[in-house]
MIKE-805914 format. One record per residue (C-alpha): x, y, z; residue in one letter. Coordinates in Angstrom, 3 decimals. Layout:
X / Y / Z / a
...
//
This chain:
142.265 / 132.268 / -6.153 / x
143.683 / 129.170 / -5.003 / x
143.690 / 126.409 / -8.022 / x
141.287 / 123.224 / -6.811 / x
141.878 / 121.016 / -9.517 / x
145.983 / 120.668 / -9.435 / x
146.855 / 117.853 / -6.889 / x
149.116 / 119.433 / -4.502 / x
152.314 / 117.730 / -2.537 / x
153.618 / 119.411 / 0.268 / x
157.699 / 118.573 / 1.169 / x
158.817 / 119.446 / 4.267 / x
162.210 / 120.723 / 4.658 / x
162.448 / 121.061 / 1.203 / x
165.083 / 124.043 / 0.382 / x
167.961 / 121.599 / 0.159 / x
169.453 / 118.478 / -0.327 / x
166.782 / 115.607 / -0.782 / x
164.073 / 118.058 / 0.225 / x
164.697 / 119.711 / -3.005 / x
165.121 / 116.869 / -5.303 / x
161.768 / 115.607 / -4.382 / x
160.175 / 118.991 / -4.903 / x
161.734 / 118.751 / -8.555 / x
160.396 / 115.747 / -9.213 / x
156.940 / 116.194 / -7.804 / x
156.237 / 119.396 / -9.890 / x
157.603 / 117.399 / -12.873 / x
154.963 / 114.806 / -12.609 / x
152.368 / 118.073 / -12.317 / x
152.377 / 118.381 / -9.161 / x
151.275 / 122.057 / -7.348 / x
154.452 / 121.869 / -4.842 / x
154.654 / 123.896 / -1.612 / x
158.056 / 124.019 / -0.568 / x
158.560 / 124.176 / 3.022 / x
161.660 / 125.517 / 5.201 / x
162.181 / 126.661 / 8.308 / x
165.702 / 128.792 / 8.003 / x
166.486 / 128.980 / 4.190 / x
164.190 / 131.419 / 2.784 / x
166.372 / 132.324 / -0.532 / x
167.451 / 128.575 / -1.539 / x
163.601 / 127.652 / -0.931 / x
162.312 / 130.826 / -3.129 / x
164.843 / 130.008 / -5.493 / x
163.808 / 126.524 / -5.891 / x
160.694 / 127.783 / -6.506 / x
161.753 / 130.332 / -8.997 / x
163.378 / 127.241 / -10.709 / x
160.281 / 125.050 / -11.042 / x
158.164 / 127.677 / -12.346 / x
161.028 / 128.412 / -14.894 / x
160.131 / 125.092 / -16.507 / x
156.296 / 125.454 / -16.035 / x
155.741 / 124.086 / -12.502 / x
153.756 / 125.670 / -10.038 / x
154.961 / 125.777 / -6.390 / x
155.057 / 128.341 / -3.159 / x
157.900 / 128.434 / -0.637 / x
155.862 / 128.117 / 2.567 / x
158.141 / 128.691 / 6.275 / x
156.707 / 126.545 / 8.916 / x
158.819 / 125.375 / 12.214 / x
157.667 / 122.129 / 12.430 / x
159.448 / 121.753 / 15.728 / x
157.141 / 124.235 / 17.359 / x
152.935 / 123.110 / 18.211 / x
151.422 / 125.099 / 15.788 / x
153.602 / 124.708 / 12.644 / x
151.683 / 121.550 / 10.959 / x
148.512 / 123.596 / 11.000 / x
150.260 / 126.663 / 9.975 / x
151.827 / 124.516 / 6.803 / x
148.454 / 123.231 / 6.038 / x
146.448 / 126.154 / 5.886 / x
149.178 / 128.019 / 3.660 / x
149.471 / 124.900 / 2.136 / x
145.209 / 125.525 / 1.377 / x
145.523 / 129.243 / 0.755 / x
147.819 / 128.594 / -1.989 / x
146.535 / 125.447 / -4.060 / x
143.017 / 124.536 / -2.269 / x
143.546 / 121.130 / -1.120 / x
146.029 / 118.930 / -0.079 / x
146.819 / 115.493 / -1.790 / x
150.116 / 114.494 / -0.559 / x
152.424 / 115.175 / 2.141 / x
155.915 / 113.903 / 2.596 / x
157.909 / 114.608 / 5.819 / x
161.308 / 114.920 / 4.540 / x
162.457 / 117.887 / 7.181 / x
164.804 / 116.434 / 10.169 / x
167.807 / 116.688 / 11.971 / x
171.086 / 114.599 / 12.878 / x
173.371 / 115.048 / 15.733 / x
175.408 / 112.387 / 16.722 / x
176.555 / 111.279 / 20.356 / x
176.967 / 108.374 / 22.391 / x
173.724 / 107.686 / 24.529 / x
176.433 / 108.325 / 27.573 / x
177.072 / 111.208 / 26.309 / x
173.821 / 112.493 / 24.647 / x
172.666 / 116.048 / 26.627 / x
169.173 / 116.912 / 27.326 / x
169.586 / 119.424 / 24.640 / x
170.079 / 117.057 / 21.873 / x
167.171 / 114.491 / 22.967 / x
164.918 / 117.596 / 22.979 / x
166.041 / 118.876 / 19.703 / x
165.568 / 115.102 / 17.897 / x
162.169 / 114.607 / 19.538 / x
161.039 / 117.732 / 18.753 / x
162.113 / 118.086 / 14.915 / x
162.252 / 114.217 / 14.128 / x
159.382 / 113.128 / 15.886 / x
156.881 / 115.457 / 16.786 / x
157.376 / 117.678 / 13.801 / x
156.418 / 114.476 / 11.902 / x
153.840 / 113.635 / 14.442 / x
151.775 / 116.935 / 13.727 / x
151.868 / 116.592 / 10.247 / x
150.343 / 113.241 / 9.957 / x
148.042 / 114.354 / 12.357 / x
147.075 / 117.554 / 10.502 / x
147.049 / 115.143 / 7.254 / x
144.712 / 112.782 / 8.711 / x
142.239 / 115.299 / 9.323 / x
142.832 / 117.320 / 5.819 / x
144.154 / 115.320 / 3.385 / x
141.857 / 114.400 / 0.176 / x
140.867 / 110.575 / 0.235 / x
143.219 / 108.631 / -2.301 / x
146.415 / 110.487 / -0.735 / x
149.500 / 110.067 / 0.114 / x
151.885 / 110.291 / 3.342 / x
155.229 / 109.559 / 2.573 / x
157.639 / 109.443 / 5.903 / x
161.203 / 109.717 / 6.098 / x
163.517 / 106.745 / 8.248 / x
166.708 / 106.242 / 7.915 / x
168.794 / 102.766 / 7.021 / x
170.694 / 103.700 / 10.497 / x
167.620 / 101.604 / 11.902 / x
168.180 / 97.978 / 11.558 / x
171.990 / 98.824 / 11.425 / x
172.083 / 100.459 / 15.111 / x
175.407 / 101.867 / 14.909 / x
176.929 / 103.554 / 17.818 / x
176.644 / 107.405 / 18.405 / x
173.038 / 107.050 / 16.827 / x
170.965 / 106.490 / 19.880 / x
169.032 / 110.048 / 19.920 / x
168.194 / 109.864 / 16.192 / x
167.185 / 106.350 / 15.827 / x
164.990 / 106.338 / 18.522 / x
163.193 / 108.773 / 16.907 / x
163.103 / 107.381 / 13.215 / x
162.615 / 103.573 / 14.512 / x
159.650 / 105.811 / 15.927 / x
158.419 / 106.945 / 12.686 / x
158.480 / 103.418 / 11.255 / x
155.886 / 102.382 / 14.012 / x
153.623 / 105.260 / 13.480 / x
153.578 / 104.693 / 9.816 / x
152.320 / 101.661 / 10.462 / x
149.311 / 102.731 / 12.894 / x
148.260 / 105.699 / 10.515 / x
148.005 / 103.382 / 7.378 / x
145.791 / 101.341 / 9.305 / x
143.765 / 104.080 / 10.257 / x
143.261 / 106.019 / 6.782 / x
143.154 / 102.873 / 4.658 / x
139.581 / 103.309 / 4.555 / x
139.634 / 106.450 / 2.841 / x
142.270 / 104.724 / 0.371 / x
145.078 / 106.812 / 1.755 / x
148.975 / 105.116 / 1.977 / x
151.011 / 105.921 / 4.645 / x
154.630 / 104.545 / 3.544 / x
158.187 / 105.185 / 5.076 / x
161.100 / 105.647 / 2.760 / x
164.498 / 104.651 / 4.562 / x
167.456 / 105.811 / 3.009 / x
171.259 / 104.949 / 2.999 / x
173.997 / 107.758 / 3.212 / x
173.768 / 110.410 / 0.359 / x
176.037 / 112.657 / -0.974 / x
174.473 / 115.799 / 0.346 / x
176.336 / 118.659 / 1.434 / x
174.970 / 117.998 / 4.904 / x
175.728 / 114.281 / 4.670 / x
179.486 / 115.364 / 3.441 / x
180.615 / 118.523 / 6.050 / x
183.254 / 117.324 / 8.697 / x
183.986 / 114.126 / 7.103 / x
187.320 / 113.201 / 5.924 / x
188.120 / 111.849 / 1.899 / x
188.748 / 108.538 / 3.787 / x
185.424 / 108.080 / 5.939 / x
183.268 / 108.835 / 2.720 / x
185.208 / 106.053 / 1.171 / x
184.238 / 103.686 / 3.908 / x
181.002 / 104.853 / 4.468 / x
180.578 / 104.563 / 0.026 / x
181.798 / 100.783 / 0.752 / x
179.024 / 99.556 / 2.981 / x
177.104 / 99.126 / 0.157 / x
177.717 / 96.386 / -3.037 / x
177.632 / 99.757 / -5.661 / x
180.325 / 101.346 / -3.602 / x
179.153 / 104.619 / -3.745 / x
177.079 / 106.846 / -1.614 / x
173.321 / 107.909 / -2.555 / x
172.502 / 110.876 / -4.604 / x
169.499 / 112.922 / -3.998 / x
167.968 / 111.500 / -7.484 / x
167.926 / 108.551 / -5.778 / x
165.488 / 109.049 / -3.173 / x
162.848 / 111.608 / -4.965 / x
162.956 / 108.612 / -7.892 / x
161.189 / 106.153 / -4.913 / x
159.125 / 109.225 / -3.263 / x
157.840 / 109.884 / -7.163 / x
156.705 / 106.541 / -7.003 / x
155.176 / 106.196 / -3.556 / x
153.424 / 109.351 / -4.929 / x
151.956 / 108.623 / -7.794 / x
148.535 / 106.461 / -8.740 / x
150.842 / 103.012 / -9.130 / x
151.759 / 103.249 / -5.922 / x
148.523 / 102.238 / -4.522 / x
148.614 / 98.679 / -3.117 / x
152.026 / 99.579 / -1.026 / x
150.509 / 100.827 / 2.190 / x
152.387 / 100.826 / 5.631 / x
155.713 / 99.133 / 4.299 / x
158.990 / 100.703 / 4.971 / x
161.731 / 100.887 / 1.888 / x
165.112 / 101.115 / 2.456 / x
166.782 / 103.304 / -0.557 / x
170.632 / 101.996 / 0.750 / x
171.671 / 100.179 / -2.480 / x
172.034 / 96.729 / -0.189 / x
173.669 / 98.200 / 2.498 / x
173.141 / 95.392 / 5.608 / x
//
């Protein structure tokens, strides 16, 4: 019988990377987390495995959140599980890089679909079923503000994000909900990392005044915080987790 007292945080595209970093941290501040994946079934059940190991509670939940009915189907597992929902965070997304020239319908569809709309369905499922006092917690990228070439098809669609965040705080501030965008830098994912030569890292690492890249810590420290009770007089700002990259 699904527990209705735990708060519960949903993290989307959570198997990996970031995604699983934030689920860590959630369920360490008590959260009920329901880890979300669309492809990676064993990495998400064994990040669950590995919060309940240290007394967490969380469910690996699959959801395609590029397809129409995968927000609702997240949400009502999401409700099956734990009972309620108190705080979603939008973490799941893609990045293929291309000049606009050179960008294929393909691509475009494949951004808008898992970068935007994904994200779009979510809020919009969250909106409706979310427990006054929540939290939405989007994902950007420091790539907007910088527009660097290639990026066209995936800035468009997290320079998108940051407007929406905006519009949805303003609509569920009554019910004392945030709606904030965390923006981050590079990070030393495995993702981030494939195809990319010693010396690009380097260069990439020195755009910043720590010279390094991001690690996943870094993020789910400022989700934790956009999470949590102190958080609750940032509403509709966007942060950009880049260690002063400009």
């Amino acid at each position: 019988m699904p527990d209705t007292h735990t708060k519960t945080a949903i993290v989307t595209g959570a198997s990996r990377g970031i995604g699983a970093e934030i689920a860590k941290a959630l369920a360490g501040d008590g959260f009920a987390v329901v880890v979300n994946y669309a492809h990676s079934a064993d990495k998400a059940e064994a990040l669950v495995g590995e919060i309940e190991a240290k007394g967490g509670r969380a469910v690996a939940l699959r959801a395609d959140l590029a397809a129409p009915d995968g927000a609702k189907a997240l949400f009502d597992g999401a409700e099956a599980a734990f009972g309620s929902v108190d705080i979603l965070v939008n973490n799941a997304g893609i990045m293929q890089l291309a000049p606009i020239a050179e960008t294929g319908d393909a691509m475009l569809d494949a951004h808008l679909a898992t970068n935007l709309a994904g994200p779009f369905r979510t809020m919009r499922e969250a909106a409706k079923r979310l427990k006054d006092g929540g939290r939405i917690i989007n994902f950007s990228s420091s790539v907007v503000g910088l527009y660097q070439p290639t990026y066209g098809a995936y800035v468009a669609t997290k320079a998108a994000i940051e407007a929406l965040t905006k519009v949805l705080a303003k609509e569920l501030g009554p019910r004392g909900i945030t709606v904030n965008a965390v923006a981050p830098g590079p990070v030393a994912t495995e993702l981030f990392l494939s195809d990319k030569s010693e010396e690009l890292v380097a260069r990439i690492a020195g755009m910043n005044p720590f010279g390094r890249l991001g690690e996943p810590v870094d993020i789910a420290r400022v989700v934790r915080f956009l999470a949590s009770e102190d958080s609750g007089w940032i509403n509709a700002q966007t942060i950009r987790v880049n260690g002063g990259m400009v």
